[in-house]
N, C-alpha and C positions, 0 to 999 in steps of 0.2 A: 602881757595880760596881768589884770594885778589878781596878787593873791586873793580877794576877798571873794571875787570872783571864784575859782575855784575850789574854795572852800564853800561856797554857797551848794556848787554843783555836786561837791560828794555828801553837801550835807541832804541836799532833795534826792541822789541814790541812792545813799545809808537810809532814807526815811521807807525808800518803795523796796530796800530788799528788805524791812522790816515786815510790810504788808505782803511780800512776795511767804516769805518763812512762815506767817499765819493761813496763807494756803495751803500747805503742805500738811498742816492739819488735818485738811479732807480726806486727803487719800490716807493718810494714817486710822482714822478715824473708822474709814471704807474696809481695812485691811482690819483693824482691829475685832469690828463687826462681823467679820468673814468666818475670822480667828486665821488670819491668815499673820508668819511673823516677823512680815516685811514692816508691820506699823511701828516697829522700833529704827526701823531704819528712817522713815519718814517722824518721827519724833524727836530722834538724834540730831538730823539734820534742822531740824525746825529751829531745836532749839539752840544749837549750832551758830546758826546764820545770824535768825536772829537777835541770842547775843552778841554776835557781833557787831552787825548793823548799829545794833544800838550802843555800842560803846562810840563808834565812829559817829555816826550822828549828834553824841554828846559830845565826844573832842569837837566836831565841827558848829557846834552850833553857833549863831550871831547873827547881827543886824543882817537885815535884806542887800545885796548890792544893787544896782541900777541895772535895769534890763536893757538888755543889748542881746544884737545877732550874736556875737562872739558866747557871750552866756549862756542863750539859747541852743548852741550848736553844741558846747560841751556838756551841757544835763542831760543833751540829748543821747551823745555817743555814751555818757556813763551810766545811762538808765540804762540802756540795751545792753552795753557789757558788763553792768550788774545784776542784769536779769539772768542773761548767757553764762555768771559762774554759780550763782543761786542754784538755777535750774540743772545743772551737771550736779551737784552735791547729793542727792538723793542717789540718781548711777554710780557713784562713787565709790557710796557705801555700802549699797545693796550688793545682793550676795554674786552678784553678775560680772564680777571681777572683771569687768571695764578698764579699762588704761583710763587716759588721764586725755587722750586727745579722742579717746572714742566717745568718755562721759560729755565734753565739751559739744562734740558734734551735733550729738542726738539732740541735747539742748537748744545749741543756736538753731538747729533745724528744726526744732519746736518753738520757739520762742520767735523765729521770725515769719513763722509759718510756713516753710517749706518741704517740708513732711519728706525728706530724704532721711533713711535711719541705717544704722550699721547694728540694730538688732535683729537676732532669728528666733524662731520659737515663738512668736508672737503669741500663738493659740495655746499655749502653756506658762504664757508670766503670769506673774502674780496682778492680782485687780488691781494695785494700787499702783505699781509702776504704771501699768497701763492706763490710769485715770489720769495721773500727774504727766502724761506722757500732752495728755488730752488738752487737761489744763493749762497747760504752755502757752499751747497753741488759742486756743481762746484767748485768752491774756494778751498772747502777741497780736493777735487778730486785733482786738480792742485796740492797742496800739497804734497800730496800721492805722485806724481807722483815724484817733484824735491826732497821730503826724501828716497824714493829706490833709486835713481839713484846717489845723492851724499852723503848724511848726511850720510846714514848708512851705505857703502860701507867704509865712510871714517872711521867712529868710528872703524869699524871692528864687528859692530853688525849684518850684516847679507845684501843681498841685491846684486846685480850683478852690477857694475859700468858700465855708458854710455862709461868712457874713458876707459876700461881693457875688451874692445869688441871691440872697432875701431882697427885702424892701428895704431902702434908703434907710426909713426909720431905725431897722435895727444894723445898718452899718456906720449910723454914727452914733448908736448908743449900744455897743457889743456888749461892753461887761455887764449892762443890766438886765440882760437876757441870757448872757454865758451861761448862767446855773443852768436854766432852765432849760436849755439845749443841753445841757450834757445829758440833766436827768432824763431826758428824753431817747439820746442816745443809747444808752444805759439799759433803759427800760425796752426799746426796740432790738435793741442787742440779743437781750432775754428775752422776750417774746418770739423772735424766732427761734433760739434755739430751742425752746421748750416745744413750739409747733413743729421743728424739726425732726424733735427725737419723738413727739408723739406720734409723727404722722413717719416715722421710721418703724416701730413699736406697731400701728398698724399695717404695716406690710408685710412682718416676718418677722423684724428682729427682734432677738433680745434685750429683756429690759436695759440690761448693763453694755450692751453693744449697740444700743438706741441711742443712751446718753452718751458714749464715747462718740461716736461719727457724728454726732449731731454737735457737736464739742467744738469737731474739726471739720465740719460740712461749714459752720457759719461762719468758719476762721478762714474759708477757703486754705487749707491748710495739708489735709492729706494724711495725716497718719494713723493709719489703722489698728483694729484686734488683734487682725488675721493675717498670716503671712501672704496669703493670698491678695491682700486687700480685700477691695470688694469684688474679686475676683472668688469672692468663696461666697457670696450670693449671685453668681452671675447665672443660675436657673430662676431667680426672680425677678423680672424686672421692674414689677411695683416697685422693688426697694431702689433699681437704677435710675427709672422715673423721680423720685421724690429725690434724692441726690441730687438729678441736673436740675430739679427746679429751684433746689434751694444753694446748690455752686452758683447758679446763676442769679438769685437774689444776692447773696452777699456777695457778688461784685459789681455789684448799684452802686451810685456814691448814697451815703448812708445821709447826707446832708437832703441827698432828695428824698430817701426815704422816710426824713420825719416829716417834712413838708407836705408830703401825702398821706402820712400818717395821723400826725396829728392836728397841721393845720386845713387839711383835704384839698390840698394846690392839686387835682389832677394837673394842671399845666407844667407842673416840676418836672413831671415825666417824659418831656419833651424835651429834657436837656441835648443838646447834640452827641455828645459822647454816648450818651447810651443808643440813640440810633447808628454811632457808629461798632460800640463794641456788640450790638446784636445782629446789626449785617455781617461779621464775620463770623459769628457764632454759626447764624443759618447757611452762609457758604463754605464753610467747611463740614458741618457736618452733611448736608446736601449732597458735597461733591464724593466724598467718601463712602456715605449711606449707597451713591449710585455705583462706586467701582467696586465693593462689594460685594452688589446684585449682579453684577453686568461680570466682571472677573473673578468671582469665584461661588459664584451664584447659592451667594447665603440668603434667605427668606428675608423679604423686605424689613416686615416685621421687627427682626433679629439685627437684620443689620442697622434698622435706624434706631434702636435701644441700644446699640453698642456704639455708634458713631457717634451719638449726642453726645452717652456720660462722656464715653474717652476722651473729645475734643470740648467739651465744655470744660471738664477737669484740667486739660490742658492749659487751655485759654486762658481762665480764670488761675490757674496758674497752683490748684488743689492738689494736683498730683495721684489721687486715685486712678487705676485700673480695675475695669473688669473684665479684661484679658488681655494677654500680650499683642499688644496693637503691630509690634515691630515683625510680626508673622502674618500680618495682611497683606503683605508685597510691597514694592518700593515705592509707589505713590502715595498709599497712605504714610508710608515713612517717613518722605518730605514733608507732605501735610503737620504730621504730626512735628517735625521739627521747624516747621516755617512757623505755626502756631505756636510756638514754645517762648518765642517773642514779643506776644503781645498784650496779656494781661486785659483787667477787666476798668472799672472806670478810676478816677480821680474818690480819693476820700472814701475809698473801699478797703477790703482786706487784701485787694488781689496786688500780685507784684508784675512784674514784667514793663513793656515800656508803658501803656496803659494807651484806650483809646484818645485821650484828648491829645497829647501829644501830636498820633498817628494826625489827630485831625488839623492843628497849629501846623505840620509840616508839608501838610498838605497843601494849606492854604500860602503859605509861602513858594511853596512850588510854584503853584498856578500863579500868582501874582508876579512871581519871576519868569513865567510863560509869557504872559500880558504886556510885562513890562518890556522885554526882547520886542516885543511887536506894536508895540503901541509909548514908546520910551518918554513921551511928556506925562503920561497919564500917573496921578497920585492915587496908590491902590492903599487898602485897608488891610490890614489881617485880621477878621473877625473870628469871634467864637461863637457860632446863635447870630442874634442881633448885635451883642455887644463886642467893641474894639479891644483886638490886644494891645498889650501896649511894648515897646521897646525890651523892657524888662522877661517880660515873661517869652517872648518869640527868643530871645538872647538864652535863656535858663532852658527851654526845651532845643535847642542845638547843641548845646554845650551838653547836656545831661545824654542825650543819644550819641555824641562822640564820646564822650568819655564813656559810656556804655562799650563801643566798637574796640575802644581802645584797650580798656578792663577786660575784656572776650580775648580778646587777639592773648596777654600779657599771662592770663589765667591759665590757657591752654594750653603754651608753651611750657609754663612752671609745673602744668600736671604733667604732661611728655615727660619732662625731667624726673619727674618721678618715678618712671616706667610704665605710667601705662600709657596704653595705644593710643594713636591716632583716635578713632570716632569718639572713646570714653575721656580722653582728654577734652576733645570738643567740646561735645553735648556736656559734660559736665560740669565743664566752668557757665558756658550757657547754663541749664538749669540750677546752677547754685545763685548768679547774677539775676536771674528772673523768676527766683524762688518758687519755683516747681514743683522737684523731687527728681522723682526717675528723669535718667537719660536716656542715651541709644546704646547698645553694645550688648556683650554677653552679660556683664557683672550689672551694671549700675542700670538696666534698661527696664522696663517697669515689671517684670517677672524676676525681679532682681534685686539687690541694694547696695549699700555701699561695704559693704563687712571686708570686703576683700582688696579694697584701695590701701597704698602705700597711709605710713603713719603720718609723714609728711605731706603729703594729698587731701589727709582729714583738716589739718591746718588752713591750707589756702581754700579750700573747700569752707572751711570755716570764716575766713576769711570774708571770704567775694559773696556769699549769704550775707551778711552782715551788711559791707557795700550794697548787696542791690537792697536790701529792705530801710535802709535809708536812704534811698538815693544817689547813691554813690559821690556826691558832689558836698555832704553835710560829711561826710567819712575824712575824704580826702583835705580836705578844708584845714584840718587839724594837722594834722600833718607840714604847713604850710609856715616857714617863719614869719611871717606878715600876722599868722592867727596869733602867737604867742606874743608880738611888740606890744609894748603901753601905749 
């Protein structure tokens, strides 16, 4: 790979851990305000990073290279792992005397949106950790959103393009509407969360626990105030209502949602993936809501405000509780771990496998059903109306085996670490399908991570990382083939 190339790449992550250290002004700024005197820690670090960043940015600077996948894949892994040590720096310093693979975690598990933490005391940290906790996760979410919608589309990793859904017109004229999609993204990014924390704000909460969950409601992301989660409003359900409905808006692809936002395409809303990621929604919590009623005869009421959030939180891959789900008996426990796999649309914030996938592998099924029985016949694999093509059916086999494979390899390495069977499981699973909680005593959603081996936080570190890229844009690098001329 030539060098120019990689210099290009740490020069565009030295640029965003510049703008990453000017966020950190917020919650200084928050804590200052309070008079709380964490804002020295969040000012230390600001300016910390940020000189740094910009010293690197300046060694690195120079002509543009030529854009390539191989390019593309490495700005990509160094933006996420220059976010990943940015965002540990503030833990670092603070007075929470963090290790060095506990500040890492909380980070990657913020910044990728998977809202697993190895903090306690939530309901007594300082405001500012706990905004910058928030801020992560929005940021990451953001992320999320512009890597389905262009990065991976473009590599051919997997992913449904903003521009190969529009009109012809603007797929072969992208760049001269790019802006203007983004500022649209942007702008709907922010209008829900502001609708979020407002219409959180009207059901109970506090202003400052309004704006936090609403942070990490639209990041589909997960990390709370409260030790409890939202398990410390779970006598309101207005607040657990307004949660799933907005878990379940941010794992829309964001592409449809400006399409009905601002161009008014009701018909965008008929994308296939989202009829399939909301048939599962309604069949798990259905099936749940009913066992229960019928097995431990909770008030219908009660049990379908607890079945939604939990299993939409699930689905969509948010990670909140508002009770310990794994003390409902062992069918909702499968549920809840059969769910733990599946994620919300393409070009969303959500992780896990995502519905279009589910639905490409579907369709391939059936076609090799048809085919067995009807073996002249020339079958399609469509998406909608539109044909996939060789590429993209090749990128979703390959991305769910290496998924199976990363599960299987994850698990073991946590064994080795000492812990058990089911926490090893679920916890490579929810770190690869950026979740949060797992199954077990420690790590299960009345629970967290504080008591996993140091080594465990690593690969836990790890395999979050892989699943929020994809795990095929990770691996890639790793690869002699990435690094020849």
């Amino acid at each position: 790979m030539q060098g120019s190339a990689i210099r290009a790449a740490i020069h565009v992550a030295a640029v965003f851990g510049i703008y990453l250290s000017i966020a950190m002004l917020v919650p200084a700024l928050f804590d200052l305000y309070v008079g709380h005197p964490d804002w020295r820690v969040f000012a230390f670090s600001a300016f910390f990073m940020g000189g740094l960043c910009m010293g690197i940015a300046l060694a690195t600077h120079g002509p543009p290279p030529v854009i390539s996948p191989r390019l593309a894949l490495l700005v990509v892994n160094l933006l996420w792992f220059t976010m990943c040590i940015a965002g540990a720096v503030p833990f670092i310093a603070s007075s929470l005397q963090m290790t060095v693979a506990d500040a890492f975690f909380e980070s990657v598990s913020g910044v990728t949106a998977t809202g697993a933490t190895v903090l306690t005391g939530l309901d007594g940290l300082g405001p500012g950790l706990l905004l910058w906790r928030s801020i992560l996760q929005w940021i990451g979410g953001l992320g999320v959103i512009a890597l389905g919608l262009f990065i991976l589309p473009f590599l051919n990793i997997g992913g449904v393009s903003y521009f190969s859904i529009e009109s012809s017109d603007i797929s072969e004229r992208p760049f001269e509407r790019f802006s203007t999609f983004v500022l649209s993204l942007l702008s709907i990014y922010t209008a829900l969360t502001l609708a979020c924390g407002i219409a959180y704000g009207l059901a109970g909460m506090s202003g400052f626990d309004a704006l936090n969950h609403a942070l990490t409601t639209i990041a589909t992301a997960g990390f709370s105030t409260h030790d409890a989660s939202m398990g410390f409003y779970a006598d309101k359900p207005a607040i657990l209502w307004v949660g799933t409905v907005f878990m379940f808006i941010g794992a829309l692809p964001f592409s449809i949602l400006i399409l009905f936002a601002i161009r008014g395409r009701l018909d965008a809303l008929g994308d296939p993936q989202i009829r399939v990621f909301a048939g599962y929604c309604v069949v798990f919590v259905i099936a749940v809501t009913a066992y229960l009623r019928v097995s431990a005869g909770v008030p219908l009421s009660e049990a379908f405000t607890h079945s939604a959030f939990n299993f939409v939180s699930i689905i969509t891959t948010t990670g909140y509780a508002s009770s310990d789900y794994t003390l409902w008996g062992p069918f909702a426990i499968a549920c809840a771990f059969a769910a733990t796999f599946l994620g919300g649309c393409s070009g969303s914030t959500t992780g896990g496998i995502k519905a279009f996938r589910f639905l490409i592998m579907f369709e391939l099924f059936a076609n090799r059903m048809r085919s067995l029985v009807y073996p002249h016949t020339v079958l399609t694999v469509r998406y909608g109306d539109r044909p996939v093509d060789a590429a993209m059916q090749s990128a979703v086999v390959l991305f769910i085996s290496s998924f199976i494979v990363i599960w299987v390899i994850g698990t073991i390495l946590l064994a080795a670490t000492g812990m058990d069977l089911l926490s090893s499981l679920s916890g490579a699973l929810t770190a690869i399908t950026n979740v949060g909680p797992g199954l077990g005593d420690f790590i299960g959603p009345a629970g967290n991570f504080t008591a996993v081996p140091e080594a465990a936080k690593w690969i836990l570190s790890f395999l979050m990382l892989l699943g929020r890229l994809e795990i095929i844009a990770v691996l890639v690098i790793f690869t002699p083939v990435f690094w020849r001329r």
